[in-house]
C-alpha positions as CSV (number, residue, x, y, z in Angstrom):
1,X,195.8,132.5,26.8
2,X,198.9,131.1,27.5
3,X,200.8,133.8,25.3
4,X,199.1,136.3,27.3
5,X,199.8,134.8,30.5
6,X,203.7,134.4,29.9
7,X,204.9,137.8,28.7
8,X,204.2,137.3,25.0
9,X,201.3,140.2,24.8
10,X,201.3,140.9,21.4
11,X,201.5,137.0,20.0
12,X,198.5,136.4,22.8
13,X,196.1,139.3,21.2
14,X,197.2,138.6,17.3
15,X,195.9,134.9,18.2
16,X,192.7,136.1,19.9
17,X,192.2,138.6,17.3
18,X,192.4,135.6,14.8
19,X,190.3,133.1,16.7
20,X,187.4,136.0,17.6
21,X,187.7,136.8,13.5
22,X,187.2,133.0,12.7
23,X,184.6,132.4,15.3
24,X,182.7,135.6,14.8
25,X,182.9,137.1,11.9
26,X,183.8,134.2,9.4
27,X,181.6,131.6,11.2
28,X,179.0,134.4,12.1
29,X,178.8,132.3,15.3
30,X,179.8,134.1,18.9
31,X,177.7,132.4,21.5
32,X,177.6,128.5,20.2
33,X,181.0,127.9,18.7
34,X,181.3,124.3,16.6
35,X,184.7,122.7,17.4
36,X,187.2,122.2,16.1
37,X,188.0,124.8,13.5
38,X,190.1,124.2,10.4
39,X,193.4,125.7,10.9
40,X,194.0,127.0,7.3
41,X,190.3,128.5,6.7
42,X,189.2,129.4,10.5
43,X,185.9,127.9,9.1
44,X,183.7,125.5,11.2
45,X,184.7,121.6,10.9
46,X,181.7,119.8,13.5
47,X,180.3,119.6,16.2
48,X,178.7,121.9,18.4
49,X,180.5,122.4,21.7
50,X,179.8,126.0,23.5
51,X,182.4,125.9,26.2
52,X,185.0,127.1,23.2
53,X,184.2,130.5,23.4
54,X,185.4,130.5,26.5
55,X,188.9,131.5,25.2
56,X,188.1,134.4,24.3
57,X,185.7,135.0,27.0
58,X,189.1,135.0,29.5
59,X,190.9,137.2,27.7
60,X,190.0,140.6,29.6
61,X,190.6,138.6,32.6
62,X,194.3,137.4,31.5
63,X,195.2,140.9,30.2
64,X,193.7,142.6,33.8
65,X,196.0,140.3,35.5
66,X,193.6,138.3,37.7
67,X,192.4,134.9,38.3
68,X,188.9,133.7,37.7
69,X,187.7,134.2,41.4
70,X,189.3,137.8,41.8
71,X,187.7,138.7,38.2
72,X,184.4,137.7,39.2
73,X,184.1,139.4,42.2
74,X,184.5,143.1,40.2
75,X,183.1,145.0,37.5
76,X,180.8,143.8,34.6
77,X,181.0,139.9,35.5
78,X,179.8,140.8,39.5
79,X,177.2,143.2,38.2
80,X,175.8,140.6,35.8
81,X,176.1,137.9,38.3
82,X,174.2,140.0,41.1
83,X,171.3,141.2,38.2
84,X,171.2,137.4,37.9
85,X,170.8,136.7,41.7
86,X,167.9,139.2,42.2
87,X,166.3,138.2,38.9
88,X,166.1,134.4,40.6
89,X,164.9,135.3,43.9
């Protein structure tokens, strides 16, 4: 995130690419990540922590530019958040 966010596009995405590979394809696990992961094998070490997804989660909002509020309030994240709004009333 903080490659993408200082002018460094292409280090940014070669490190998401790497951390969505670990996490979903060598760990088989995108929705409840285990932290940490080992730096050498991008296999799981412990622990079961779900907010570490969030990383790559962000990204489309880092590469579109905006903060969290202004990228909730368009596209697939307000759509999802008003299907959940009406699904609770």
């Amino acid at each position: 995130m903080t490659f993408l966010s200082h002018d460094r596009r292409d280090t940014g995405l070669e490190i998401s690419r790497r951390l969505y590979e670990a996490i979903a394809i060598k760990s088989r696990s995108p929705w409840n990540q285990r932290c940490p992961l080992n730096g050498e094998t991008g296999l799981l070490q412990w622990g079961d922590d779900y907010y570490s997804i969030l990383v790559i989660w962000a990204v489309p909002m880092v590469l579109a530019g905006k903060s969290v509020g202004e990228f909730t309030q368009t596209g697939l994240v307000k759509s999802m958040m008003s299907a959940a709004a009406k699904e609770g009333s």
